[in-house]
C-alpha distance (Angstrom), angle and dihedral (degrees) to the residues before:
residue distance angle dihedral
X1 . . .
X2 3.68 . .
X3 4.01 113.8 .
X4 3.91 116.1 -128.6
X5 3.92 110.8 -128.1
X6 3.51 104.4 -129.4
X7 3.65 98.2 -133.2
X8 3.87 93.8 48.2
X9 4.05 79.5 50.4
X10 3.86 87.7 55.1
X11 4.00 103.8 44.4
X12 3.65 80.2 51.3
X13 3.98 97.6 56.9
X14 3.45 90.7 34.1
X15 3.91 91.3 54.8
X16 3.79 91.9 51.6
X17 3.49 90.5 52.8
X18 3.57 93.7 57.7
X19 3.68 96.6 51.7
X20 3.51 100.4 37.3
X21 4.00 102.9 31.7
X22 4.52 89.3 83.5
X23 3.67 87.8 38.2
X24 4.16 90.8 59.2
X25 3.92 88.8 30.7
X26 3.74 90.4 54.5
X27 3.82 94.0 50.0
X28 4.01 92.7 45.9
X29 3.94 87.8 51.8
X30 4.05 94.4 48.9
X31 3.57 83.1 67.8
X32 3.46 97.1 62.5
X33 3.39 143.2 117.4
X34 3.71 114.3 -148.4
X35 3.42 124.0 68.8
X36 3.51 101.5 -120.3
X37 3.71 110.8 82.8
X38 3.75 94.7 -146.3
X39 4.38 97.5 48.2
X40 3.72 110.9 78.1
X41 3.86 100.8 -133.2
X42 3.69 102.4 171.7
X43 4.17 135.8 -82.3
X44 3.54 116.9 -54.3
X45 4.02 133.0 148.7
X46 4.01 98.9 -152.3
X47 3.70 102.5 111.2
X48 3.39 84.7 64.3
X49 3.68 93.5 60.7
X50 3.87 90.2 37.3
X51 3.92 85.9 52.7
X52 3.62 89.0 52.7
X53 3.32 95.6 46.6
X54 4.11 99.3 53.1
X55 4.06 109.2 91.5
X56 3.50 90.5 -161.5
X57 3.57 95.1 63.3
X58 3.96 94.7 41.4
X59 3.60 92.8 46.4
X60 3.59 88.9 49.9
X61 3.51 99.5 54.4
X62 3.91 95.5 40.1
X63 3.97 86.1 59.1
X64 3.86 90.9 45.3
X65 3.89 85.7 50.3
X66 3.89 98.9 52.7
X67 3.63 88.5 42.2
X68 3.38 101.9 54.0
X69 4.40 92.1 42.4
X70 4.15 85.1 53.1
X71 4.09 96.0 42.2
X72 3.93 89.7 47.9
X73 3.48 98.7 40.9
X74 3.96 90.3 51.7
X75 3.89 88.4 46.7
X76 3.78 97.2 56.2
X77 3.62 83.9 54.6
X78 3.46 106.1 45.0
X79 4.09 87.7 34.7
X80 3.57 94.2 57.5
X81 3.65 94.7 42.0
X82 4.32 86.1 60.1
X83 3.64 98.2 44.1
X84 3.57 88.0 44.7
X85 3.95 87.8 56.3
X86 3.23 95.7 44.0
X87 3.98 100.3 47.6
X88 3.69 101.5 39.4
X89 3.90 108.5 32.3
X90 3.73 93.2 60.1
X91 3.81 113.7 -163.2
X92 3.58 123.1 8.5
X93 4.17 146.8 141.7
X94 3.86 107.2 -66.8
X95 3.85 99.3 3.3
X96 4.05 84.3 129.0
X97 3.61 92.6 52.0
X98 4.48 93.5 38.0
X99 4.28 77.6 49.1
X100 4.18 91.3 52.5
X101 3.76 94.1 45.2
X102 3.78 91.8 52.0
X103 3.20 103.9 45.3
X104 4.04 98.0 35.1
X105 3.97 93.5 90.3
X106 3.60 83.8 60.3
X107 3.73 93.0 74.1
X108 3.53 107.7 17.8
X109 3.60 121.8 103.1
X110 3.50 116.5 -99.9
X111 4.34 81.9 -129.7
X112 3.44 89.8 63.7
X113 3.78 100.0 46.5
X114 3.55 85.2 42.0
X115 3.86 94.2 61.2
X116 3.74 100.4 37.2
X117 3.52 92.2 44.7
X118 4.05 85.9 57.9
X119 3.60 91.9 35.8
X120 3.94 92.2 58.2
X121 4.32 91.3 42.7
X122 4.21 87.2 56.8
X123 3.95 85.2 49.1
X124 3.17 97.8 46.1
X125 3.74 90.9 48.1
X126 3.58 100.0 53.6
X127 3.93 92.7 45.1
X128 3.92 108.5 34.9
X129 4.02 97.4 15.7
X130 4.05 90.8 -124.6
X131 2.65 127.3 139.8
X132 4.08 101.8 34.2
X133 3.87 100.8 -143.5
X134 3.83 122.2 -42.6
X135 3.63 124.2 -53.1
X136 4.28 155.4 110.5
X137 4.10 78.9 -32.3
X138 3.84 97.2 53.6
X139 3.82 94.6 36.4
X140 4.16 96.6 51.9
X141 4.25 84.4 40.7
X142 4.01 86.4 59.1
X143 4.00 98.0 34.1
X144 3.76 89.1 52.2
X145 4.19 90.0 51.8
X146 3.80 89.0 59.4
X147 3.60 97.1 32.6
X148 3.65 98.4 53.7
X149 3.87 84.1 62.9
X150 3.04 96.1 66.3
X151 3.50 105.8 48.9
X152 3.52 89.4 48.2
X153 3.67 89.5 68.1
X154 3.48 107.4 49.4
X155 4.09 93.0 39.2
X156 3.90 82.9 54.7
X157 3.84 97.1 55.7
X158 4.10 79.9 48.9
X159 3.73 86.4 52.4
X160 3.79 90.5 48.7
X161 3.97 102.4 47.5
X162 4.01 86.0 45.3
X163 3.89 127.3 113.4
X164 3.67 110.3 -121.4
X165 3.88 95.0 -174.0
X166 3.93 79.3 79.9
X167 4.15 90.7 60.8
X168 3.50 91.2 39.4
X169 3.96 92.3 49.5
X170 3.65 93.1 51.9
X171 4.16 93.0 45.0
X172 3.73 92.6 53.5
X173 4.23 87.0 50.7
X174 3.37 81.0 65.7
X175 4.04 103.4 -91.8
X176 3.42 122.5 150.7
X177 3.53 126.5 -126.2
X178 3.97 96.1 -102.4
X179 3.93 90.9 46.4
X180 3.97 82.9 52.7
X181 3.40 93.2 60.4
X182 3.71 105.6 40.2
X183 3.76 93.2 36.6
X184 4.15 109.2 41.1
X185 4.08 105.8 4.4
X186 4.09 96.6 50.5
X187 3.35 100.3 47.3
X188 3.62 92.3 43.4
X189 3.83 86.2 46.8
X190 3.83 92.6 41.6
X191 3.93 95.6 106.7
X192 3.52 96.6 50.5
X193 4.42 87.2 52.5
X194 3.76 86.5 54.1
X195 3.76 88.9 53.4
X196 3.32 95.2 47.7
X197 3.61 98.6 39.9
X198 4.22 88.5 55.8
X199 4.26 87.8 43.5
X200 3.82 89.7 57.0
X201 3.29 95.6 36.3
X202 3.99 92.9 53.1
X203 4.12 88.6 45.5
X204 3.70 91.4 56.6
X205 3.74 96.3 48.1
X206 3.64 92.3 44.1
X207 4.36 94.6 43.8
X208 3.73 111.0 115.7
X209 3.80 103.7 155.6
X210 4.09 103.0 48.2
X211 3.63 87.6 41.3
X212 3.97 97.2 53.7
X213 3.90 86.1 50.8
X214 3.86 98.9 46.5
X215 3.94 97.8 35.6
X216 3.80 130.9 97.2
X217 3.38 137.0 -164.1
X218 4.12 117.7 -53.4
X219 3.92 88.2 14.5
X220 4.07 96.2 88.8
X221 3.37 108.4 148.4
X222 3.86 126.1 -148.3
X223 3.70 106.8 -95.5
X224 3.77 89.2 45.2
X225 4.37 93.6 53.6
X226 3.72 83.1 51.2
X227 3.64 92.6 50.9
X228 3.71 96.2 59.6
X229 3.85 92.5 37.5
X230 3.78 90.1 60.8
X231 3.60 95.7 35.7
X232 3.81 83.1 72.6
X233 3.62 97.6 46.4
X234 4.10 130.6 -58.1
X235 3.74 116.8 -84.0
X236 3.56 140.6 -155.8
X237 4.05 96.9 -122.2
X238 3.68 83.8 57.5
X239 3.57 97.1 54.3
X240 3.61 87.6 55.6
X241 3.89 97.0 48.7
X242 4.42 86.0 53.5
X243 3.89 80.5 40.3
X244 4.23 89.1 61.6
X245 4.06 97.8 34.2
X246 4.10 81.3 51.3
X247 3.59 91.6 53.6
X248 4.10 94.8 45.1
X249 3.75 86.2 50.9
X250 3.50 94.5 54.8
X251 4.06 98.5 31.9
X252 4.40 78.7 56.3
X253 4.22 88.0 40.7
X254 3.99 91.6 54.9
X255 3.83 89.6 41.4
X256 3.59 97.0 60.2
X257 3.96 90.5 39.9
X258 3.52 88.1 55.8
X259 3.85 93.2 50.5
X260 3.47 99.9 53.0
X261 3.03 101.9 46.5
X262 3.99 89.6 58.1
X263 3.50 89.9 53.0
X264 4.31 87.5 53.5
């Protein structure tokens, strides 16, 4: 049996700690009291209620949820359709400029997408009429741009590590290309959709700077009304509302623990 070195053993504890000491400090103070975040003032479960009881916040995060479900679903689709290009047409006219656009997002600061994303929406406004001010519309359009990159990448290492004897099996039974795809690549693909389909998902609900550039009024999504809540000082109700996306997190970490290791 390998021995632990005792002071690998300690970075490692001491690293936890750091990233999960304000996590468990944030939860314990969401339970209190007081107003002031920072003064203990005993153990009390209103800011839940108060949470739950502020439209502004619900609204919020129901328009950050639908957002997020449309811009990753259109990402897996639009992802895999790219890295399917790209892995199984081999050379062709413009692959090196397809390859740039997908994987530009990648690398680009979310500032600059931000601002040329708005920048085309108040073009195409004043020359086609659509989109009709900013919104849902212009926020899933610009969420699905950066999104898409992503998927792209992690359906192409799928692509890669994949057995294309299977494809070519099936094509000389007589399958045509489309009933290739839908019938031996996605399923063998399927896992790396799902991934993608939860990393999308999680960058939309967690975008702050896109969405403030491509947003208009009553389409505020959730990390942006906690933005200007905490820009004016933290408060309890918020601690409560990182206190239940904490727990889904975990609840959805432990659930796909448990699943895998079923399937070992």
């Amino acid at each position: 049996m390998m021995r632990r070195s005792p002071v690998l053993l300690t970075v490692c504890i001491l690293g936890f700690v750091f990233l999960y000491a304000p996590m468990v400090s944030l939860v314990i103070f969401s339970f209190n009291e007081s107003k002031l975040v920072t003064v203990w003032g005993g153990f009390s479960t209103k800011w839940y209620g108060e949470l739950f009881r502020d439209p502004q916040i619900l609204q919020s995060a129901w328009i950050s949820f639908q957002v997020a479900f449309v811009s990753a679903s259109l990402a897996v689709v639009l992802g895999t359709l790219a890295a399917y290009v790209l892995m199984r047409f081999g050379r062709f006219r413009s692959r090196a400029l397809l390859t740039g656009m997908v994987t530009a997002p990648l690398v680009m600061p979310e500032v600059i997408t931000g601002l040329s994303m708005l920048l085309l929406f108040v073009s195409l406004e004043q020359f086609v009429g659509w989109p009709k001010g900013r919104g849902m519309t212009t926020i899933i359009i610009a969420h699905v741009t950066f999104c898409m990159a992503y998927v792209a990448v992690v359906v192409q290492s799928r692509l890669s590590g994949m057995d294309q004897s299977l494809e070519e099996a099936a094509m000389d039974l007589g399958a045509r290309p489309v009933r290739v795809f839908f019938d031996v690549t996605l399923p063998v693909i399927s896992p790396a959709l799902v991934a993608g389909w939860l990393l999308a998902f999680t960058l939309s609900l967690d975008d702050l700077v896109i969405a403030s550039f491509v947003t208009g009024p009553g389409a505020s999504t959730l990390p942006m009304v906690i933005f200007s809540k905490v820009r004016l000082g933290v408060s309890p109700d918020i601690n409560a509302l990182a206190t239940i996306i904490i727990c889904i997190v975990a609840l959805g970490v432990a659930i796909a623990t448990f699943q895998l290791r079923r399937k070992k």
